[in-house]
MIDO-618423 format. One line per field, with one value per atom (N, C-alpha, C): x, y, z; residue number from 0; atom name. Coordinates in Angstrom, 3 decimals. Example, Ala and Ser with C-alpha at 12.3 -4.5 7.8 and 13.67 -1.06 7.14 Angstrom:
BEGIN
px 13.190, 12.300, 13.200, 12.850, 13.670, 12.900;
py -5.690, -4.500, -3.300, -2.250, -1.060, 0.030;
pz 7.800, 7.800, 7.800, 7.080, 7.140, 7.870;
nr 0, 0, 0, 1, 1, 1;
atom N, CA, C, N, CA, C;
# end
This chain:
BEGIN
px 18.692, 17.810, 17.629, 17.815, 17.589, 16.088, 16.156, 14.874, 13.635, 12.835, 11.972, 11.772, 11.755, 11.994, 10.446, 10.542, 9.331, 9.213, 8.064, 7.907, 7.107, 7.084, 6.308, 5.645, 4.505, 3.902, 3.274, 4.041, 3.693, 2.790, 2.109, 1.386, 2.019, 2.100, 2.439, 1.203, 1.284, 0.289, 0.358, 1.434, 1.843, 0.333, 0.001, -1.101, -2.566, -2.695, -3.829, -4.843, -5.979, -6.939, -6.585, -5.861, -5.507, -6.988, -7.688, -9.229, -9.659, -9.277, -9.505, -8.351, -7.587, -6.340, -7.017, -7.477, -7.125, -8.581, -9.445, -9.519, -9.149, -8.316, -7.463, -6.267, -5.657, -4.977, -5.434, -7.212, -7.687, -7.836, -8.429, -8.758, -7.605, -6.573, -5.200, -4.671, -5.016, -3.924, -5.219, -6.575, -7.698, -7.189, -6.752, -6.942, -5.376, -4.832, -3.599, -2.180, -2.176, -0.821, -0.034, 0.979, 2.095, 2.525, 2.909, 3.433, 2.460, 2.802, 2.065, 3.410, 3.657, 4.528, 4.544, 5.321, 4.741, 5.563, 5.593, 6.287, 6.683, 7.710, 7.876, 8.373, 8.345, 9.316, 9.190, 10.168, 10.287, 10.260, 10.322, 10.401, 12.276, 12.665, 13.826, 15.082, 15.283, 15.534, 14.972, 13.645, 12.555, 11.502, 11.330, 10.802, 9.418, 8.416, 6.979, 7.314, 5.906, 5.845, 4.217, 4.939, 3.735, 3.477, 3.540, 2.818, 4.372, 3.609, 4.489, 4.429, 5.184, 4.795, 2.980, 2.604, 1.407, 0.654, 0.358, -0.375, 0.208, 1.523, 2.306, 1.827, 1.562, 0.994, -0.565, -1.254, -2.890, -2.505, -2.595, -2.483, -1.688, -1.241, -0.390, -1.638, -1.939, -3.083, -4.389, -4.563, -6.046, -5.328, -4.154, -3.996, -2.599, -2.708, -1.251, -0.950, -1.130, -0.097, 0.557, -0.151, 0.278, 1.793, 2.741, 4.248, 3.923, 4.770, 4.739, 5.778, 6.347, 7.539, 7.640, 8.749, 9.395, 10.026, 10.044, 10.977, 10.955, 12.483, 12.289, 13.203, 12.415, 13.347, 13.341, 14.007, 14.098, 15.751, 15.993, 17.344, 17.243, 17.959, 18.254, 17.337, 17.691, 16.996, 16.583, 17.919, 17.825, 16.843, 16.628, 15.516, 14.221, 13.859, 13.204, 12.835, 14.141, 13.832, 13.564, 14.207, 13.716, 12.022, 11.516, 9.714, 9.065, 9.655, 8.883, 8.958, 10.009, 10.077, 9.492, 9.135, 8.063, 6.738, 6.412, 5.005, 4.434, 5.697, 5.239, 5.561, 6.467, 7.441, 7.767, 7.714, 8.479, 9.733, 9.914, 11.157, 11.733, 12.515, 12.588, 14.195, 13.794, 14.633, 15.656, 16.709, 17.120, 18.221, 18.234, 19.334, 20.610, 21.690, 22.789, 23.496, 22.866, 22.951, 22.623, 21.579, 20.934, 21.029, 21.995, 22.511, 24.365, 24.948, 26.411, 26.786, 26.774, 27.267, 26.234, 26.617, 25.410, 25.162, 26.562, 26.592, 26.253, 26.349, 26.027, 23.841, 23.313, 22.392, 21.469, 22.352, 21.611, 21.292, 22.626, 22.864, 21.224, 21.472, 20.139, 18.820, 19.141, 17.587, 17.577, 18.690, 19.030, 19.036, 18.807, 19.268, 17.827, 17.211, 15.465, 14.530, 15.302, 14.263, 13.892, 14.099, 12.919, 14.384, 14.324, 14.713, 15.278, 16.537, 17.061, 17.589, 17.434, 17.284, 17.895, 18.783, 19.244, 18.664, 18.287, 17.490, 18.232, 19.037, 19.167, 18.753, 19.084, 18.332, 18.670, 18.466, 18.513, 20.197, 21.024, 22.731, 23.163, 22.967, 23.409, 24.400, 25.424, 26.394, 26.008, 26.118, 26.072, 27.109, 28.373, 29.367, 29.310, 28.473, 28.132, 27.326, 26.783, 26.720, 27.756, 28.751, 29.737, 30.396, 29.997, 30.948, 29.930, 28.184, 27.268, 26.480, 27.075, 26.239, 26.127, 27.126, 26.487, 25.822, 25.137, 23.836, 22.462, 22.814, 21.628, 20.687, 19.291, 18.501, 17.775, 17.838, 17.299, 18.203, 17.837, 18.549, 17.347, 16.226, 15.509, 15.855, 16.116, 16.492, 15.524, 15.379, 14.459, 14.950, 13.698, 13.534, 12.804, 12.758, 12.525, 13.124, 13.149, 13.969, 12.898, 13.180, 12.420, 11.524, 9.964, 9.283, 8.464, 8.110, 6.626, 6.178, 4.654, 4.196, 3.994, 3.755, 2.891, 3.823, 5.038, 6.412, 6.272, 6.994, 7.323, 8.387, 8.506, 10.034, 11.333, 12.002, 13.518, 14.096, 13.731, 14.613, 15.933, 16.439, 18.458, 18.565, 17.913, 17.796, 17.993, 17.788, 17.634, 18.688, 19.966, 21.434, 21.717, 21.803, 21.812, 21.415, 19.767, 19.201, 19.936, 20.408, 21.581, 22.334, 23.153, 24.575, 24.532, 23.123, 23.286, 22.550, 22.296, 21.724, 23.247, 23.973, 24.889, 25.860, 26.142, 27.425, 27.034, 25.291, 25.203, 23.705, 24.188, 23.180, 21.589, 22.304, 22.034, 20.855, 21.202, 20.272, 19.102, 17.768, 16.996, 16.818, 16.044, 16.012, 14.702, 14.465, 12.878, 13.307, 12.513, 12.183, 11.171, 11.490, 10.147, 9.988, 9.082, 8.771, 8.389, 7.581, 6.539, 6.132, 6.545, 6.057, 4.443, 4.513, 3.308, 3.215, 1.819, 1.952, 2.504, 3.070, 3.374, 4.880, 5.711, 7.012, 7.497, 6.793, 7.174, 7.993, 7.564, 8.277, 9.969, 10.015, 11.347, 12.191, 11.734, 12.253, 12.542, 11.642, 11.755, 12.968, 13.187, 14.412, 15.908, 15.537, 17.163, 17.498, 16.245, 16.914, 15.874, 15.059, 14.233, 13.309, 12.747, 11.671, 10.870, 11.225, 9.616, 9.499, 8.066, 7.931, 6.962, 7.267, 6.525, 5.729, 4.076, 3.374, 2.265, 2.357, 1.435, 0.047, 0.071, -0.960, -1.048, -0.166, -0.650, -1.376, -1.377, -2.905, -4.274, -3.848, -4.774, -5.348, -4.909, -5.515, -6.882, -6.956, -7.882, -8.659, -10.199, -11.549, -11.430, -10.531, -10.927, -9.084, -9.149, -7.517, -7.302, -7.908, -7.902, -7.801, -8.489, -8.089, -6.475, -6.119, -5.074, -3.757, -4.002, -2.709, -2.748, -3.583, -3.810, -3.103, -3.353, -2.319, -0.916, -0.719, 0.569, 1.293, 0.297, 0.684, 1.416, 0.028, 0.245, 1.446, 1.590, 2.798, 4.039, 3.801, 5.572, 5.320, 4.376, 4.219, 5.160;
py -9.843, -10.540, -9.662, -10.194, -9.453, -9.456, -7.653, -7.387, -8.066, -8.470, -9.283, -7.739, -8.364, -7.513, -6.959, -5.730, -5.261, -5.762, -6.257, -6.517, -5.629, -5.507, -4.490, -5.025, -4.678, -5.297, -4.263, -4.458, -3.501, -3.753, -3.544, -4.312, -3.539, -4.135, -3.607, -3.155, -2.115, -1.647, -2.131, -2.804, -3.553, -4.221, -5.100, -5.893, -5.763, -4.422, -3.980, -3.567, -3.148, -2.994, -1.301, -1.132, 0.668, 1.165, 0.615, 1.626, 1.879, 1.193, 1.441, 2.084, 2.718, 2.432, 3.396, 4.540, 5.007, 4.434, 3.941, 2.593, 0.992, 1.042, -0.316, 0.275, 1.665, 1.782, 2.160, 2.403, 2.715, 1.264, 0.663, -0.762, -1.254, -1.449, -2.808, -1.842, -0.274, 0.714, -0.396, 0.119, -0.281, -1.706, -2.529, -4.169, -3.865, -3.055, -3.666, -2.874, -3.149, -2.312, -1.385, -1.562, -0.696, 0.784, 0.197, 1.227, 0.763, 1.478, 1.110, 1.139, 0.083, -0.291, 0.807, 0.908, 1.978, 1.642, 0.865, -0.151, 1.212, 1.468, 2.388, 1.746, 1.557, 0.994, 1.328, 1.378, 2.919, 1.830, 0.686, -0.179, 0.094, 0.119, 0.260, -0.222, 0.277, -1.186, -2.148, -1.995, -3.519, -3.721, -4.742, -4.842, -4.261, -3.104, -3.110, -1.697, -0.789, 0.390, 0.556, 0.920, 1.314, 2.570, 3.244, 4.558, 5.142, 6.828, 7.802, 8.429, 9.592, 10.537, 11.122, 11.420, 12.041, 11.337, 10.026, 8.923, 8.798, 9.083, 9.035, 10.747, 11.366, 12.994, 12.854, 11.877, 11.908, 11.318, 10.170, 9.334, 10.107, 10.981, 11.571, 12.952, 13.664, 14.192, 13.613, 12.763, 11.979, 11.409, 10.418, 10.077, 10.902, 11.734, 12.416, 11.674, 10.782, 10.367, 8.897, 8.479, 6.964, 6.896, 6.044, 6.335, 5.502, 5.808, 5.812, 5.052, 3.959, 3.375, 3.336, 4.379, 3.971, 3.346, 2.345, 1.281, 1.895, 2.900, 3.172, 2.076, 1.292, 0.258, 0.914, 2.223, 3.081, 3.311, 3.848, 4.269, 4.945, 6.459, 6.980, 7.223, 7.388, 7.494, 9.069, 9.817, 10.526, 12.173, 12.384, 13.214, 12.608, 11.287, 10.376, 10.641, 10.968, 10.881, 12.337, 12.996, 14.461, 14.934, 14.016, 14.315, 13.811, 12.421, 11.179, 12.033, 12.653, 13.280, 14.361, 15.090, 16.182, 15.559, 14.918, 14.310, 13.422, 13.247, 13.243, 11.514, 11.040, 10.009, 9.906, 8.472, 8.708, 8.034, 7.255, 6.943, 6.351, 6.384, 5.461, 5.050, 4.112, 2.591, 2.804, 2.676, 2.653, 1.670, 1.094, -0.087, 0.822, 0.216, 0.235, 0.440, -0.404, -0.759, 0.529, 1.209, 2.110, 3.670, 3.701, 4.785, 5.094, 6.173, 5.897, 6.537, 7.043, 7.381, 7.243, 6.401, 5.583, 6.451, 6.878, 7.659, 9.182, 9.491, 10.788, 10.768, 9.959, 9.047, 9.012, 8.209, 8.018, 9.445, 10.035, 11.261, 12.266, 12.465, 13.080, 13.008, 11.601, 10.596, 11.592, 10.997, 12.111, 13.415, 14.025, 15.722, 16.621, 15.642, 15.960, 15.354, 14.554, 14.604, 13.348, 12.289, 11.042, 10.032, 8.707, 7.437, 6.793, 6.537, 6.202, 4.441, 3.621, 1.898, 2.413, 0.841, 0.098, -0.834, -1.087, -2.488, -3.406, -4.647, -5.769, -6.600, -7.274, -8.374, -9.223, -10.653, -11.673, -12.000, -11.210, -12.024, -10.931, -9.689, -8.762, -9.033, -8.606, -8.648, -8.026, -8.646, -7.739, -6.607, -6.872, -6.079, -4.414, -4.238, -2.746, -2.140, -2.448, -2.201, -1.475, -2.040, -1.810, -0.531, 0.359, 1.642, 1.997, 2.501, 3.369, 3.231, 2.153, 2.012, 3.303, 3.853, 5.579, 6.503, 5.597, 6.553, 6.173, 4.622, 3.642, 3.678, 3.740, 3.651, 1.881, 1.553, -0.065, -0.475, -1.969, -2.612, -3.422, -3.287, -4.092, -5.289, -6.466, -7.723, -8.162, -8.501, -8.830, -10.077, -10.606, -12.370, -12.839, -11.799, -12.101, -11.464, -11.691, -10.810, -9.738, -8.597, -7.292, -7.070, -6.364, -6.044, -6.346, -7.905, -8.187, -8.681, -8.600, -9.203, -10.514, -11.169, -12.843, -13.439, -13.284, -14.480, -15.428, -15.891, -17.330, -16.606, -17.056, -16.500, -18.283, -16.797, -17.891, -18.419, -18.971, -19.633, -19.745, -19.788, -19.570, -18.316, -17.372, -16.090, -16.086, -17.039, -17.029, -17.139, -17.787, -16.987, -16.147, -15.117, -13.910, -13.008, -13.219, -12.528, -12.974, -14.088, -14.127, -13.655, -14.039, -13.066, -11.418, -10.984, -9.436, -8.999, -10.322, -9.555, -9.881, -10.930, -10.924, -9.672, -9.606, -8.652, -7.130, -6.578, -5.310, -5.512, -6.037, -6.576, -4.653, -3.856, -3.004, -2.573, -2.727, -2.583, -3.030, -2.622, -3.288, -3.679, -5.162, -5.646, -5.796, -5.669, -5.174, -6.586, -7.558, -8.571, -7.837, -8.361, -8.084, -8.914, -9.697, -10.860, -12.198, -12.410, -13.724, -13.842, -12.895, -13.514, -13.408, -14.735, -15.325, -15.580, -16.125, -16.443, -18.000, -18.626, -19.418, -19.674, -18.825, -18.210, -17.019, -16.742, -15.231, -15.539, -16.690, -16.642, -17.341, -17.966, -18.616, -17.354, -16.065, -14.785, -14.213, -13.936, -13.339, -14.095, -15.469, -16.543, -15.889, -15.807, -14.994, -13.935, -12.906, -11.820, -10.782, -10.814, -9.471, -9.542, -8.205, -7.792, -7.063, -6.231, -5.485, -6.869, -6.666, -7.465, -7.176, -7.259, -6.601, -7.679, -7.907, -8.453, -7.936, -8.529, -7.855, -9.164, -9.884, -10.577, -11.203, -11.546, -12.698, -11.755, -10.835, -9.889, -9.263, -8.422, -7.697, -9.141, -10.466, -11.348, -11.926, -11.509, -12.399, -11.133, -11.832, -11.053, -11.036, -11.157, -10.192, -9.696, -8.664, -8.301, -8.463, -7.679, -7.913, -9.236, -10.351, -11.405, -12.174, -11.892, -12.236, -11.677, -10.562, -9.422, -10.236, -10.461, -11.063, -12.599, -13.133, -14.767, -14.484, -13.096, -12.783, -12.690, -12.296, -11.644, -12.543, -13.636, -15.079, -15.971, -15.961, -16.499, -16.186, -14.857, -14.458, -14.489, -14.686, -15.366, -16.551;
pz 13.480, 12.525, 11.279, 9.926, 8.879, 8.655, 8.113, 7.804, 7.006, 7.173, 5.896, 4.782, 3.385, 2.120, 2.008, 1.456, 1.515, -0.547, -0.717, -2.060, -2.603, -4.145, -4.892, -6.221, -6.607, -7.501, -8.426, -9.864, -10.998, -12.398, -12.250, -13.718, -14.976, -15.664, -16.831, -18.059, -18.230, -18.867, -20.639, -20.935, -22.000, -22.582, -21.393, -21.744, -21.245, -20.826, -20.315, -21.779, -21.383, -22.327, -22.817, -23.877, -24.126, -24.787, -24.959, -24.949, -23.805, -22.755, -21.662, -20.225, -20.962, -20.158, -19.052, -18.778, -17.333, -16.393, -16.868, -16.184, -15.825, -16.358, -16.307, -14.870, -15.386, -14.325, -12.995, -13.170, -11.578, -10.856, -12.144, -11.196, -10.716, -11.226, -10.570, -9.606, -9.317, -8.258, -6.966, -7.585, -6.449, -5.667, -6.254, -5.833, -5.665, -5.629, -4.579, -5.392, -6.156, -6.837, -6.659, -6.468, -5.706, -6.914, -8.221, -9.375, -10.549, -11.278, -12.456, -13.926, -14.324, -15.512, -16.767, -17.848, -18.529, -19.680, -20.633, -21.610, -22.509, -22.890, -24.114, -25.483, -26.143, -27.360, -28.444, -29.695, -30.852, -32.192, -31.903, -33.579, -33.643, -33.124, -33.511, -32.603, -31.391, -30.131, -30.383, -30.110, -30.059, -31.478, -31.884, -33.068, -32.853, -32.334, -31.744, -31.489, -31.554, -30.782, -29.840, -29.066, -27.478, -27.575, -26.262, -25.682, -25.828, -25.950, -26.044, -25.143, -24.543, -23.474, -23.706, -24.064, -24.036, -23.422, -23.607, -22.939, -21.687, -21.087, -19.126, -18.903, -19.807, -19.181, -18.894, -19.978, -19.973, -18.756, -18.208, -17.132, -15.728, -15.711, -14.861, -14.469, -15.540, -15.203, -14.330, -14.887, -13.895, -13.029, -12.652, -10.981, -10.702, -9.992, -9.516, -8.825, -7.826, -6.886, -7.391, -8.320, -8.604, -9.093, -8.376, -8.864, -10.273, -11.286, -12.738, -13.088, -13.645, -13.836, -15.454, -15.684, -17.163, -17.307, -18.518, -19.309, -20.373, -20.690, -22.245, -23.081, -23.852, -24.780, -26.384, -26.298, -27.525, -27.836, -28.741, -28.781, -30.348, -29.665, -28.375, -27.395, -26.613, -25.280, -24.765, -24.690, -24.254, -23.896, -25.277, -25.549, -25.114, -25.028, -24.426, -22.760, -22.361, -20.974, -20.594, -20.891, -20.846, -20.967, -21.717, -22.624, -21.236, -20.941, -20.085, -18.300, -18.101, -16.773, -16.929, -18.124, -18.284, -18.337, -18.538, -18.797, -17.584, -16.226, -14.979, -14.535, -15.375, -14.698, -13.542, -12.610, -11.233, -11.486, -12.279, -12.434, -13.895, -14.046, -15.571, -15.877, -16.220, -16.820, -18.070, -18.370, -19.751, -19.808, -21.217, -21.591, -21.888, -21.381, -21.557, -23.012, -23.884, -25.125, -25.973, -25.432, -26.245, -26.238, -25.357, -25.599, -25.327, -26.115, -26.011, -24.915, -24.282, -23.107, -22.045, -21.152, -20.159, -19.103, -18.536, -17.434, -17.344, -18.911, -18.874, -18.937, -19.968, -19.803, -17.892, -17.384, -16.091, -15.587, -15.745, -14.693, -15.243, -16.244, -16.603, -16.168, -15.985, -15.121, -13.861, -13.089, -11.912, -11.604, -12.359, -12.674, -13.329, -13.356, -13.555, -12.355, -11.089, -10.401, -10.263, -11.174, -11.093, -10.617, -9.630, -9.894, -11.342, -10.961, -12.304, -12.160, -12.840, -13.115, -14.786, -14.437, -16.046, -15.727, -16.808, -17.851, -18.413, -17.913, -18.420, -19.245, -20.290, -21.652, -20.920, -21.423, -20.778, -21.058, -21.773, -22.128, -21.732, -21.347, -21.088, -19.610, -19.592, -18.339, -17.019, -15.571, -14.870, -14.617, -15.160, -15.403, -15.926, -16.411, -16.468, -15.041, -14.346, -12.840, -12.504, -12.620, -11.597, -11.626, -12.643, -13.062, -13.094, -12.793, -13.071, -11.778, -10.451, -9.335, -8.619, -8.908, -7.988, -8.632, -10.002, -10.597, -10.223, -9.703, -9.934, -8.263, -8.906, -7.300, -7.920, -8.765, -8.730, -10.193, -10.640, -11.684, -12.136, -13.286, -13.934, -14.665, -14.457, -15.037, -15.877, -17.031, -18.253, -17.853, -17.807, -17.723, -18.835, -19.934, -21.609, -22.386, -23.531, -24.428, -24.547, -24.501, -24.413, -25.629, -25.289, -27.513, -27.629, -26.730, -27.112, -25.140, -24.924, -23.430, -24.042, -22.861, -22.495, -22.908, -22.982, -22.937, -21.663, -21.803, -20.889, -20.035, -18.875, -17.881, -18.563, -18.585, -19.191, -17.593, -17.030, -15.835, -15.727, -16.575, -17.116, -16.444, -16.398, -15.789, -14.574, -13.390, -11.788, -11.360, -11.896, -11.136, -11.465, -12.662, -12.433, -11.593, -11.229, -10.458, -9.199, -8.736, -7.422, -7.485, -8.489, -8.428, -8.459, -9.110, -8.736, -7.441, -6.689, -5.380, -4.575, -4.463, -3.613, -4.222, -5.131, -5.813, -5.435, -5.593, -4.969, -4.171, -3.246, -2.179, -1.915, -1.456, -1.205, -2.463, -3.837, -4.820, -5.380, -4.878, -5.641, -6.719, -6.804, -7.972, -9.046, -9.958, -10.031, -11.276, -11.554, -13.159, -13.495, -14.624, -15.857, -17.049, -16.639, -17.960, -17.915, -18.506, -17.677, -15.940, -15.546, -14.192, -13.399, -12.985, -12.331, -11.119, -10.536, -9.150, -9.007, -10.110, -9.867, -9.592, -10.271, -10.087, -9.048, -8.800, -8.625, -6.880, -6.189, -5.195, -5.180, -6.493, -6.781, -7.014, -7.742, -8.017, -6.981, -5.890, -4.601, -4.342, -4.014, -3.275, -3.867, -5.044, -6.030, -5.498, -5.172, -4.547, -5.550, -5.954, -6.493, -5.259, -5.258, -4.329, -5.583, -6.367, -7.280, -8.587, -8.831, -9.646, -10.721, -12.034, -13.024, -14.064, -13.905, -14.259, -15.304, -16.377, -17.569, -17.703, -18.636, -18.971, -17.609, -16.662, -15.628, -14.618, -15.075, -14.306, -15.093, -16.389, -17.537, -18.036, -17.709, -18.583, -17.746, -16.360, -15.734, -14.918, -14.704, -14.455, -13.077, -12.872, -10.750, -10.928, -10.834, -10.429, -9.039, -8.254, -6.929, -6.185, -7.189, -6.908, -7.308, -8.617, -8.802, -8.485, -7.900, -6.740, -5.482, -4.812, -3.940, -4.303, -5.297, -5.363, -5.528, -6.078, -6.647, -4.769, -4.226, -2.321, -1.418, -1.498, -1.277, -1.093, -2.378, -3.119, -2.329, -2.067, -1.262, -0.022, 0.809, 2.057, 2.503;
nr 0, 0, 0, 1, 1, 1, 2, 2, 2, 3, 3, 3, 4, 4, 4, 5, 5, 5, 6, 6, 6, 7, 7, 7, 8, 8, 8, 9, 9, 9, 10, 10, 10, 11, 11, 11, 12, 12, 12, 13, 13, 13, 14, 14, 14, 15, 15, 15, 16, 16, 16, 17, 17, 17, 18, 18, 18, 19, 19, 19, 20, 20, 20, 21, 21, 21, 22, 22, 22, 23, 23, 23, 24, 24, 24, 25, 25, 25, 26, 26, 26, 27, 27, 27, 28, 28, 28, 29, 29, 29, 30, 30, 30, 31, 31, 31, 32, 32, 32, 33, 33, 33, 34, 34, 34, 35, 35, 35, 36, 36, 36, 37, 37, 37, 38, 38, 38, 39, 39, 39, 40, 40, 40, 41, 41, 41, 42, 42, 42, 43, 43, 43, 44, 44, 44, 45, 45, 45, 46, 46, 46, 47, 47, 47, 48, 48, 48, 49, 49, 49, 50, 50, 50, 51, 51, 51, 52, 52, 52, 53, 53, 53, 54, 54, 54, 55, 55, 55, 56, 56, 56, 57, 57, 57, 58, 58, 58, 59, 59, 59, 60, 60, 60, 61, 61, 61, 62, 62, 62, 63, 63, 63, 64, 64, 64, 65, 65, 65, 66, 66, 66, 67, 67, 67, 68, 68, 68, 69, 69, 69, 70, 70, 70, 71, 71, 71, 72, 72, 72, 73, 73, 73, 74, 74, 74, 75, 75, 75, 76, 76, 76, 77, 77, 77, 78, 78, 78, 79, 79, 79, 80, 80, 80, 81, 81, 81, 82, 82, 82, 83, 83, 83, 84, 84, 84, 85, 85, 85, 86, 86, 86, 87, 87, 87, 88, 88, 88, 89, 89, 89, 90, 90, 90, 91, 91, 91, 92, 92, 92, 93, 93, 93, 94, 94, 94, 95, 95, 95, 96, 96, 96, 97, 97, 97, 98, 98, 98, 99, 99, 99, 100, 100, 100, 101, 101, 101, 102, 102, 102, 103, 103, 103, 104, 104, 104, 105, 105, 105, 106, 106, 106, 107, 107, 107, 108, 108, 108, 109, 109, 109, 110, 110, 110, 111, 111, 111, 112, 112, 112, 113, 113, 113, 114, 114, 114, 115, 115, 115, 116, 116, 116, 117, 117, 117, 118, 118, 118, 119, 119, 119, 120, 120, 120, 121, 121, 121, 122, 122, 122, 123, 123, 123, 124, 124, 124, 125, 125, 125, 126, 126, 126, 127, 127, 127, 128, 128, 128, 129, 129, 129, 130, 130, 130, 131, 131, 131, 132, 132, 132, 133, 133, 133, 134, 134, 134, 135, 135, 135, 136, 136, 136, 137, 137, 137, 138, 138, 138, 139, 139, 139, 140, 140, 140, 141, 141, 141, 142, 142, 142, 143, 143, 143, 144, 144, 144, 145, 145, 145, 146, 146, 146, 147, 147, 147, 148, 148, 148, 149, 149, 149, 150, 150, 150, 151, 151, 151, 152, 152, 152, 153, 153, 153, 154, 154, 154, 155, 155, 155, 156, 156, 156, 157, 157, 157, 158, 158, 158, 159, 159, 159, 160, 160, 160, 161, 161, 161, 162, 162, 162, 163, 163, 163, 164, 164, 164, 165, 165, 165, 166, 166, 166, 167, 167, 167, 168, 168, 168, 169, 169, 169, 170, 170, 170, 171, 171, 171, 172, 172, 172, 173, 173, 173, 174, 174, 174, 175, 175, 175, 176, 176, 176, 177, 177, 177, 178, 178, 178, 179, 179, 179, 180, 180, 180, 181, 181, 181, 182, 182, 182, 183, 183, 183, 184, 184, 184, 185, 185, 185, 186, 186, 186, 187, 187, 187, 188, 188, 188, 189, 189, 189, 190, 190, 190, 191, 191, 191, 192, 192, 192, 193, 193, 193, 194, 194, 194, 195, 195, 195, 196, 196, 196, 197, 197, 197, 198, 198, 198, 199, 199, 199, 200, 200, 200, 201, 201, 201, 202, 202, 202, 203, 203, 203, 204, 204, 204, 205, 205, 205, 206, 206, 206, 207, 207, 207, 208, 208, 208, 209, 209, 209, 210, 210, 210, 211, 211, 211, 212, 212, 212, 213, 213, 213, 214, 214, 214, 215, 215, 215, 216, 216, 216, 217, 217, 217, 218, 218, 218;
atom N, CA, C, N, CA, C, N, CA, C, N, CA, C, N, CA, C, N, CA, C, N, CA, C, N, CA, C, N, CA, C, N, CA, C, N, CA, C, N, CA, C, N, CA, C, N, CA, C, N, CA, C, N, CA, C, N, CA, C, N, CA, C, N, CA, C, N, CA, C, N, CA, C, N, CA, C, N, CA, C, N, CA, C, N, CA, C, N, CA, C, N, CA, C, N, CA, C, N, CA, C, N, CA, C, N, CA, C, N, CA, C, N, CA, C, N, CA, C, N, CA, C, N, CA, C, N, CA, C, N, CA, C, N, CA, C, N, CA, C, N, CA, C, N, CA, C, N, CA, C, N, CA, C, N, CA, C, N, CA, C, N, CA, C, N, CA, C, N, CA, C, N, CA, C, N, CA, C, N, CA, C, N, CA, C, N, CA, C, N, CA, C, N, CA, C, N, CA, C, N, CA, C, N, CA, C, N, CA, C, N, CA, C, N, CA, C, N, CA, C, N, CA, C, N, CA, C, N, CA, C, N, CA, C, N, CA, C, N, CA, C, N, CA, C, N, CA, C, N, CA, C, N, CA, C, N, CA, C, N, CA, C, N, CA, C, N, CA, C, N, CA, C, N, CA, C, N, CA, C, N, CA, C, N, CA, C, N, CA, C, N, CA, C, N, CA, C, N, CA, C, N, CA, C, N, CA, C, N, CA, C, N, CA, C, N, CA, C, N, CA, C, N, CA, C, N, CA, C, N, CA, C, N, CA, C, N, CA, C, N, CA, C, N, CA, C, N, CA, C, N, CA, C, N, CA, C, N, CA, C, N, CA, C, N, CA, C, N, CA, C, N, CA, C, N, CA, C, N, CA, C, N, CA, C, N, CA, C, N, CA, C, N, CA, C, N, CA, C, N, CA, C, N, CA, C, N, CA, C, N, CA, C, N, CA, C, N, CA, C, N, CA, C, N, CA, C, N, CA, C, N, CA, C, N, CA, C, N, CA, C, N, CA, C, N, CA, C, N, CA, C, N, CA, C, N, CA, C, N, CA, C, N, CA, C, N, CA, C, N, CA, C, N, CA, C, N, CA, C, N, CA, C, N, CA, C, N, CA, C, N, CA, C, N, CA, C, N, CA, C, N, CA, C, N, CA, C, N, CA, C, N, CA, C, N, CA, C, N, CA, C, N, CA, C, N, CA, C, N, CA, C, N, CA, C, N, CA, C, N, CA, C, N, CA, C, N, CA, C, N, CA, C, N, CA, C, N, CA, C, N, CA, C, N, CA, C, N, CA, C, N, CA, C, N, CA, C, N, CA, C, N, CA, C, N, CA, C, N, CA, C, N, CA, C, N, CA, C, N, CA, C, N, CA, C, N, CA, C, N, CA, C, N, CA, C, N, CA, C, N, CA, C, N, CA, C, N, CA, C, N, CA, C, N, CA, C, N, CA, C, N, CA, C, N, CA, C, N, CA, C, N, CA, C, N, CA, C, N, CA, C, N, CA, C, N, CA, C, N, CA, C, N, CA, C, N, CA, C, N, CA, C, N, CA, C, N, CA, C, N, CA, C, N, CA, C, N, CA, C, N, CA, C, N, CA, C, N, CA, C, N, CA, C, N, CA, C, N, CA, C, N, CA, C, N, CA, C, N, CA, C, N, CA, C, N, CA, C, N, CA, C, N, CA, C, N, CA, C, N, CA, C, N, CA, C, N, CA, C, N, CA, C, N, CA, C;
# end
């Protein structure tokens, strides 16, 4: 009998309250939260800029054990990832696109210690997988175009997310973008198990309650 999938639930700190951030990140770890999201972006990949390392070191200082998930949507990257695994990253994300040598890129991820994931756009190929899978410990699928939160999930997106669970079954799959408790179990069916939620949690007054529908849902 195959194993039932262990699922994971990440808020994205994208759309959390940043006057309030290291209470925003005690409350959603409190009510249930597995990682905590950690949006990076430079105005230059993505039209928008977020948090820098100093803000994953402030936050890394007050909760040590909370695993930390980077998405850097910058380019270049690399000096990037070097700052972000000093400042106490558990793992971090980078596009394909955004930097020129990918593999040398991941390996670095690797070679400092933290979990290393590529980041998919929504047209992006699964075809780059296939030559960097012995760098990769997960594969982030953007189920929006990456830059801004509170998008809509592009549904055109859900055979992909099949075809990269049958093609590297073994790899976790983490989305990121619009997802809700109203979706989120059609995502699970494709083949993701982590799941990365911004406004459809920072937007509503009980978190604990809405982790809990997010729980539900994949029941």
């Amino acid at each position: 009998m195959q194993a039932k999938p262990t699922y994971q639930l990440l808020p994205s700190l994208l759309s959390a309250d940043v006057t309030r951030l290291g209470d925003e990140v005690s409350a959603v770890m409190d009510a249930g939260a597995d990682m905590i999201h950690f949006d990076v972006m430079d105005n230059h990949y993505v039209p928008n800029v977020t948090f820098g390392p100093l803000f994953c070191h402030a936050l890394r200082v007050r909760f040590k054990t909370v695993p930390i998930d980077v998405h850097l949507m910058t380019s270049p990257v690399d000096a990037l990832i070097a700052d972000f695994a000093k400042a106490g990253a558990s793992r971090i994300s980078i596009h394909p696109d955004a930097t020129i040598h990918l593999d040398r890129s991941l390996q670095l991820i690797k070679s400092l210690g933290l979990k290393a994931g590529l980041a998919l756009n929504p047209s992006t190929s699964l075809e780059v997988i296939k030559w960097c899978l012995h760098r990769l410990d997960f594969v982030l699928i953007m189920t929006v175009n990456p830059g801004f939160g509170g998008q809509s999930l592009i549904e055109a997106i859900l055979p992909k997310i099949e075809e990269c669970h049958v093609s590297y079954s073994s790899l976790p799959i983490c989305v990121d973008g619009g997802v809700t408790p109203e979706n989120i179990l059609s995502l699970a069916k494709a083949g993701a198990t982590q799941f990365i939620a911004g406004s459809a949690i920072f937007s509503t007054n009980d978190y604990a309650k809405t982790i809990t529908l997010f729980r539900n849902a994949l029941k």
